[in-house]
N, C-alpha and C positions, 0 to 999 in steps of 0.2 A: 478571395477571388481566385487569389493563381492555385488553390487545391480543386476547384473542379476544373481547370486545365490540366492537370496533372492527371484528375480521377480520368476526363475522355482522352488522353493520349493513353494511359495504358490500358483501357479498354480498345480503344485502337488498334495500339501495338498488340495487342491478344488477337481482335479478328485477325491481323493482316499473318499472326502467327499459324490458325486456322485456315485463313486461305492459302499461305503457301504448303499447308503439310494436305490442305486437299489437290493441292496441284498431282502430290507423290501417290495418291490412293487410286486404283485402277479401277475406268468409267463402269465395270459391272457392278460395284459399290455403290456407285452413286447412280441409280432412278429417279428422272425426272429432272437432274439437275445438270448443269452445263458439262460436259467430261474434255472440256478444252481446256488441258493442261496451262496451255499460256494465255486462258483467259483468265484464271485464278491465280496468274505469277501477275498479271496484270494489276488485278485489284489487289494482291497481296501489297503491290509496291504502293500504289497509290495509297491506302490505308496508311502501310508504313511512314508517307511521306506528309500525310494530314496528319501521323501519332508526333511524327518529331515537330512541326511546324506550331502544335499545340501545344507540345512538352516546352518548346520554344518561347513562345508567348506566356505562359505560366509563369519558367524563369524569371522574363524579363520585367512581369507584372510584380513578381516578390520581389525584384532589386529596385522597381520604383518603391513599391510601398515600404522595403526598408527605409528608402533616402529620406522619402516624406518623412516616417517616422522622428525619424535623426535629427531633422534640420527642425521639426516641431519642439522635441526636445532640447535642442539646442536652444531655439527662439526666448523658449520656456526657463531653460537658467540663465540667458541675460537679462531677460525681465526680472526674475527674482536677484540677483546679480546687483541690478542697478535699483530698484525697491529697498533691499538690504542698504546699498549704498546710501541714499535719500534719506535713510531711518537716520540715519548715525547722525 
């Protein structure tokens, strides 16, 4: 689950990389579309700040499903642990 938080933060971080380098491309380039420099520094940041806020959540989602992992495993050789022990 945290690798498609990972896949839309850096598609993210790519537009917001796009919106800001259209910020620098002068409005005769760009027909039809906004030429207010700081309305694309605008969405550049907000982008950037949904990329990191996702890359975020991602992390946070791989350091639970490590834990769970662990403590499953764990659970998993005291069971075996005290089985073994009961054999003898």
């Amino acid at each position: 689950m945290s690798r498609n938080f990972y896949i839309l933060a850096a598609s993210l971080l790519l537009f917001a990389l796009i919106s800001a380098g259209m910020s620098l491309v002068p409005s005769s380039f760009q027909p039809g579309l906004p030429a207010n420099a700081s309305l694309w520094r605008t969405v550049a940041m907000f982008l950037a700040l949904f990329g990191l806020i996702s890359a975020l959540i991602g992390v946070m989602s791989n350091l639970f499903e490590q834990v769970d992992r662990r403590s499953e495993q764990a659970r998993q050789a005291a069971r075996r642990k005290r089985r073994d022990s009961d054999n003898q």
